[in-house]
C-alpha positions in Angstrom: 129.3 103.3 119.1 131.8 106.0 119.9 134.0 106.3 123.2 132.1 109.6 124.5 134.9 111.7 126.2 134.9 114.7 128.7 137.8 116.9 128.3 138.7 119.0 131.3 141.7 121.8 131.2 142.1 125.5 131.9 144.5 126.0 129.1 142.2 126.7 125.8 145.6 125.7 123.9 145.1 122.6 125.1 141.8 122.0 125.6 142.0 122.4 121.1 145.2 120.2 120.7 143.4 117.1 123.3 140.2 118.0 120.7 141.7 117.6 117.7 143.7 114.4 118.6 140.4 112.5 120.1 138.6 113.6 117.3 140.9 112.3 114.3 140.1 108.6 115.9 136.9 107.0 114.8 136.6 105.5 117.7 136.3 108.7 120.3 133.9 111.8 120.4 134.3 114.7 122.3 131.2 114.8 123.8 132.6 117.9 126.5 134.8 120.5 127.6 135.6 121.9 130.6 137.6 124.6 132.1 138.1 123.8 135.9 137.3 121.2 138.5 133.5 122.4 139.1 132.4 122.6 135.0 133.8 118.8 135.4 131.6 117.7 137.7 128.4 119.5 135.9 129.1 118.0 132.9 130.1 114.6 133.9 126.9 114.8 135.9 125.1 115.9 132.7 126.6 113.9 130.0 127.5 111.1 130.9 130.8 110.0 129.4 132.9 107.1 129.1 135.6 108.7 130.2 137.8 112.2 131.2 140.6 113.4 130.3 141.5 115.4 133.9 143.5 118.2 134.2 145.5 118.6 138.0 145.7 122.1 138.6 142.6 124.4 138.0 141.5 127.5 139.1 137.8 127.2 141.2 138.6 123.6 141.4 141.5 121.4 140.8 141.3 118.1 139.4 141.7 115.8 142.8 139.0 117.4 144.4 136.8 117.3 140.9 137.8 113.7 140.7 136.7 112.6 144.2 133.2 114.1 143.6 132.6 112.6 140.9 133.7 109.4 141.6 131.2 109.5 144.4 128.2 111.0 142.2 128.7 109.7 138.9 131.5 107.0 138.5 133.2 107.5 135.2 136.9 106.5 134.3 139.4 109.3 134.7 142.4 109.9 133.1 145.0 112.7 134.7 147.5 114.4 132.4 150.0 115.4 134.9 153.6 116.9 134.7 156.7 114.4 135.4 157.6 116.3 138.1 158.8 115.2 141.7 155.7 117.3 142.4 153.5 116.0 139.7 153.8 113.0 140.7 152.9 113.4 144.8 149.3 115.2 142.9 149.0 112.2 140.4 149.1 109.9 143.4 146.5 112.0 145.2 144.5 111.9 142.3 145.2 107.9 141.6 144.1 107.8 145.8 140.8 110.1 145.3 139.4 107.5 142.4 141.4 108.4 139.1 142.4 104.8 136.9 145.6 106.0 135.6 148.0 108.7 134.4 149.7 110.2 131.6 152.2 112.7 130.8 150.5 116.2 129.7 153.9 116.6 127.6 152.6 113.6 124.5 157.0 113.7 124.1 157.3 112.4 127.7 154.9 109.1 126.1 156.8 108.7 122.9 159.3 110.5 120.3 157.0 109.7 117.7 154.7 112.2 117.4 151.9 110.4 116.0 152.8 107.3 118.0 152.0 109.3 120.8 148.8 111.0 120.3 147.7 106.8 118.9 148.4 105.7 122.3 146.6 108.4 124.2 143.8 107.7 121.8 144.0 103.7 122.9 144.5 104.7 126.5 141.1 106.4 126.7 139.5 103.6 124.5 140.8 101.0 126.6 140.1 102.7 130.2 136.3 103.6 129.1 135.9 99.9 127.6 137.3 97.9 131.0 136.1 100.6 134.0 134.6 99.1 136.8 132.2 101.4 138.1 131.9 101.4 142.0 134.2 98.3 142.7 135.4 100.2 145.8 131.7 100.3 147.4 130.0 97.3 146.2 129.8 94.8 149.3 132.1 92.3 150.3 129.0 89.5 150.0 128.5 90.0 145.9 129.5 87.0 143.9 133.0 86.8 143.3 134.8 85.1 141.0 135.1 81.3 141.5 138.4 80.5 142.8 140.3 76.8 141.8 141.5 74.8 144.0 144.9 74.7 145.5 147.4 72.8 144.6 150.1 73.7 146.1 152.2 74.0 149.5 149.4 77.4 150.4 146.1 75.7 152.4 144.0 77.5 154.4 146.2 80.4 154.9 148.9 78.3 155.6 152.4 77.9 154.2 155.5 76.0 154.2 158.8 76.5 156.2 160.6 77.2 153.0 158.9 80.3 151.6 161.5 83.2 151.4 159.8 86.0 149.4 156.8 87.3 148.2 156.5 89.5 144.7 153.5 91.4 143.7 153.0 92.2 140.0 150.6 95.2 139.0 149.8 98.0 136.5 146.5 99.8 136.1 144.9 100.5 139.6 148.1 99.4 141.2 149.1 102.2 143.6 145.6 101.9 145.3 145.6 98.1 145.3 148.9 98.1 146.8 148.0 100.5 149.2 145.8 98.7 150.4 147.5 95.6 151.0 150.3 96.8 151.9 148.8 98.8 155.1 147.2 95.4 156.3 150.7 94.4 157.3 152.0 93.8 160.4 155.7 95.3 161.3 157.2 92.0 161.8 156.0 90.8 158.0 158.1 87.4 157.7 159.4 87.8 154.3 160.8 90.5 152.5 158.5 91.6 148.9 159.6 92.5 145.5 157.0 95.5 144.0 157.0 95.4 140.6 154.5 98.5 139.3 154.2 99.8 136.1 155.5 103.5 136.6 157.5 105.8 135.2 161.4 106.9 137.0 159.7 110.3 138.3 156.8 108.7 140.4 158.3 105.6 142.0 160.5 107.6 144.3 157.4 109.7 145.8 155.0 106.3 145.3 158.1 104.7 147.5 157.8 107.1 150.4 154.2 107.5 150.3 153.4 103.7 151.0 156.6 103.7 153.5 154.6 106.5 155.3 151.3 104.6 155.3 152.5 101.2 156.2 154.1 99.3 159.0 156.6 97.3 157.3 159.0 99.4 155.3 158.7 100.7 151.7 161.8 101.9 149.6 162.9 102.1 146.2 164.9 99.6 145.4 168.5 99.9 145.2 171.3 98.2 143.3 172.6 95.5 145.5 169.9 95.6 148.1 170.3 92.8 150.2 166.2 91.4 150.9 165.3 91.8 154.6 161.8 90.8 156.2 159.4 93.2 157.1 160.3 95.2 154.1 158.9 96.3 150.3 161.8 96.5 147.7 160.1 99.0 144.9 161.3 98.4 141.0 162.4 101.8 140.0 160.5 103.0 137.0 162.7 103.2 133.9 164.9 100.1 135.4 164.6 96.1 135.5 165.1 94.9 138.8 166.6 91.0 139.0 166.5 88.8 141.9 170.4 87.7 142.2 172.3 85.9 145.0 171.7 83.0 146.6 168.9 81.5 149.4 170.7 82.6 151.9 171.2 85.6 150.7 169.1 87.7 148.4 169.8 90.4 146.3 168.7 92.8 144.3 170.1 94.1 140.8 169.1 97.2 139.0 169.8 96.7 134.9 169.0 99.7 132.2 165.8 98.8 130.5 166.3 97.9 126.4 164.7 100.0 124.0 162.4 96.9 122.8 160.8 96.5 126.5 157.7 97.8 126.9 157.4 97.6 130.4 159.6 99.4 132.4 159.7 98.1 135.1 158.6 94.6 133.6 156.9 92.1 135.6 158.0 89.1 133.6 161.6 89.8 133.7 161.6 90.1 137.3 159.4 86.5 138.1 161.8 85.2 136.1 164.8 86.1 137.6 163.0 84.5 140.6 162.6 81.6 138.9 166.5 81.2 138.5 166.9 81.2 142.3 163.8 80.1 144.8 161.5 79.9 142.5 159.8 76.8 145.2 160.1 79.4 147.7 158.1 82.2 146.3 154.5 83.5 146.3 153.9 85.7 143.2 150.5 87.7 143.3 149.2 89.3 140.3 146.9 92.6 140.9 144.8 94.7 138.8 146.5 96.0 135.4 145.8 95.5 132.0 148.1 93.5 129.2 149.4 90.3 130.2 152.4 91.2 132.0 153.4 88.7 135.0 151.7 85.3 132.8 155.1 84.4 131.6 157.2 84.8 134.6 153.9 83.0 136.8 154.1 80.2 134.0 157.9 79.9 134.7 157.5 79.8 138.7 154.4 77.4 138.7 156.7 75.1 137.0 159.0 75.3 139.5 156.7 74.8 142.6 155.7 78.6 143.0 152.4 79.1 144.8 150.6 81.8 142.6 147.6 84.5 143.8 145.4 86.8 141.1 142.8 89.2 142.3 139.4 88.4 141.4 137.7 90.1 138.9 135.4 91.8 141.0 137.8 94.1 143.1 140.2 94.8 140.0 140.0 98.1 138.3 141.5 96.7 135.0 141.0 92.7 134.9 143.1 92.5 132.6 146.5 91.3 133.8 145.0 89.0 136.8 142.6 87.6 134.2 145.4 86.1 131.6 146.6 84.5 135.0 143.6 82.7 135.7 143.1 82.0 132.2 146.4 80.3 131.6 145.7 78.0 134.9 148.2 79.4 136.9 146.3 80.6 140.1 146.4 78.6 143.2 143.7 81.6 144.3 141.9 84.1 142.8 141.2 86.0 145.7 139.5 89.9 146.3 141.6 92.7 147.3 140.6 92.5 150.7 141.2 88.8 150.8 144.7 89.3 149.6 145.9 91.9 152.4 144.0 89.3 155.0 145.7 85.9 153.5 148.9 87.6 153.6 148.8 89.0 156.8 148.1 86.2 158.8 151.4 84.7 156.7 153.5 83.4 159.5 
C-alpha cells in the first residue's frame, strides 16, 4: 500500500513540482493539497495521511501554528521544507518544538547537486518518516510498558558513577532537537562534566539550535569552536557541515573542528566523534544515543564499550525515530535503555 501524503504550500508552482516528484515514486500518493495552515488541518483531519509535506510561512495560517494543531487533533508525521536561512532556521526549530519530525531544504539543490538524487531522497524521507512515526509518544503516560532494559555491567549502578568520569556525549538525529531539549533543561548549573552534542544538522541551524538550548538551559550551550578547551557545566555543539574530534589529553580536553569529506554522510558524524573519544578517555566517558534514524553512533559505542565506556540508548517508547538507539541495543552495547525522561533524571542526579 502507498505512503498517502498531504502536501501543504501557498506557492501553486510548488505545490505542482512537490506533486509531480511524489507522484513519479510508486511508493507515495498524493492523497491532498493545501494552500495555508487552516486547509492543513481540514484535510489532515479528513484524510488521514501518513504524512505532510509542511510549508512555514502561509497566509491565514502558517505552518507552526497548523503543525501544533494537528499534532494535538490528528497526529500525523510532518515534514517542514524551510529556507537555510539564519531565520529559517529559528522557524524550523519552532516548528521541530510544536511537533514536526524533521526538516528539509525547500531549495531540492540545498539537499544534493544531483537533481534526481535529490527529489529520490525527499521521496525516501517521506517514506521513511510515515513508516517509523510514533504517534503521541509525547502524551502517552510514563507507566506504559517500556522497553526492557539489560543489565548493567559497568562502573554506572543505581545512578551512580565512578570518580573517573570526565565527559558525557550525546549522539542524535531525527527528533533530536526536542529530545535534547528536554534533557538538557533538566540540568543543574553546576553539571560536573562538560558534554559533546553531536546532532545531525546542517551549518545554518546549529548556530540558532546553539543559542536557543543556551537560552533554555542552566548549564551553558555553544557551538563549538576550534580549540575549545571542555569545561563542566557546559554543552560543546558539533557545528553542522564540520567533524568535531576530541583531542588533548585527561587533563586537558579539547576540541578540534576538521572539514567534513565528500564521502561522509553525516555531517556532523556521530561515529567519528565517539571515536575520537575512544583515542583519549574512552574509560571515562558516558555516550548516550537518542532518537534518529540510521545507525550512526553503533560504531563509535562499539569502540568505547571496548574500552570501558558506560553506554545509554533511549527506549523505544519515548523515541520519535527508533532507529539509531535501536542498532545500539541491538548490537549489545547499552548498559541502559532508558526513556527520555529517565535520561534527563539519571543524568542529573550525576554527581
Amino acid at each position: 500500500m502507498a505512503v498517502r501524503v498531504l502536501i501543504v504550500d501557498d506557492s501553486g508552482f510548488f505545490r505542482r513540482r512537490l506533486t509531480e516528484i511524489i507522484s513519479s515514486d510508486p511508493h507515495l500518493e498524493v492523497v491532498g493539497i493545501a494552500e495555508n495552515g487552516l486547509q492543513a488541518i481540514e484535510q489532515a483531519k479528513r484524510l488521514r495521511p501518513d504524512v505532510i509535506t509542511m510549508d512555514i510561512e502561509m497566509p491565514e495560517m502558517d505552518g507552526i501554528t497548523a503543525t501544533r494543531q494537528i499534532m494535538a487533533q490528528s497526529p500525523t508525521a510532518i515534514l517542514m521544507l524551510s529556507t537555510w536561512t539564519t531565520e529559517g532556521a529559528k522557524a524550523t526549530l519552532d516548528a521541530l518544538e510544536a511537533g514536526a519530525v524533521d526538516f528539509m531544504p525547500k531549495r531540492f539543490s540545498e539537499i544534493s547537486s544531483d537533481h534526481d538524487l535529490a527529489q529520490q531522497k525527499l521521496c525516501l524521507q517521506l517514506r521513511y518518516l510515515a513508516t517509523n512515526f510514533r504517534k503521541g509518544i509525547t502524551s502517552r503516560p510514563s507507566t506504559s510498558p517500556r522497553t526492557p532494559e539489560p543489565k548493567a555491567t559497568n562502573h554506572i549502578v543505581s545512578n551512580k558513577i565512578n570518580k573517573a568520569l570526565k565527559l558525557v556525549a550525546i549522539g542524535t538525529s531525527t527528533g533530536g532537537p526536542v529530545a535534547l531539549q528536554e534533557i538538557l533543561t533538566k540540568l543543574p548549573a553546576h553539571f560536573p562534566y562538560p558534554i559533546l552534542l553531536i546532532q545531525h544538522m546542517p551549518g545554518t541551524f546549529t548556530p540558532s539550535f546553539a543559542e536557543r538550548l543556551n537560552n533554555q538551559c542552566a548549564i551553558k550551550v555553544k557551538q563549538a569552536e576550534n580549540g575549545d578547551v571542555l569545561v563542566a557545566g557546559t554543552a560543546y555543539l558539533a557545528p553542522g557541515g564540520e567533524q568535531m574530534l576530541l583531542k588533548g589529553t585527561k587533563s586537558q580536553l579539547r576540541i578540534e573542528l576538521q572539514a567534513s569529506k565528500p564521502e561522509q554522510t553525516y555531517r556532523p558524524c556521530i561515529d567519528i566523534t565517539l571515536s575520537s573519544i575512544a583515542e583519549i578517555c574512552p574509560a571515562d566517558t558516558l555516550a548516550i544515543i537518542l532518537t534518529g534514524m540510521g545507525s550512526d553512533g553503533r560504531d563509535g559505542c562499539s569502540k568505547l564499550k571496548q574500552l570501558g565506556a558506560c553506554i545509554w540508548s533511549q527506549d523505544e517508547h519515548s523515541s520519535t525515530i527508533y532507529g539509531m538507539p535501536m542498532a545500539i541495543a541491538k548490537a549489545g552495547l547499552a548498559d541502559k535503555i532508558l526513556s527520555l525522561t529517565d535520561i534527563a533524571k539519571h543524568l542529573s542526579g550525576l554527581k
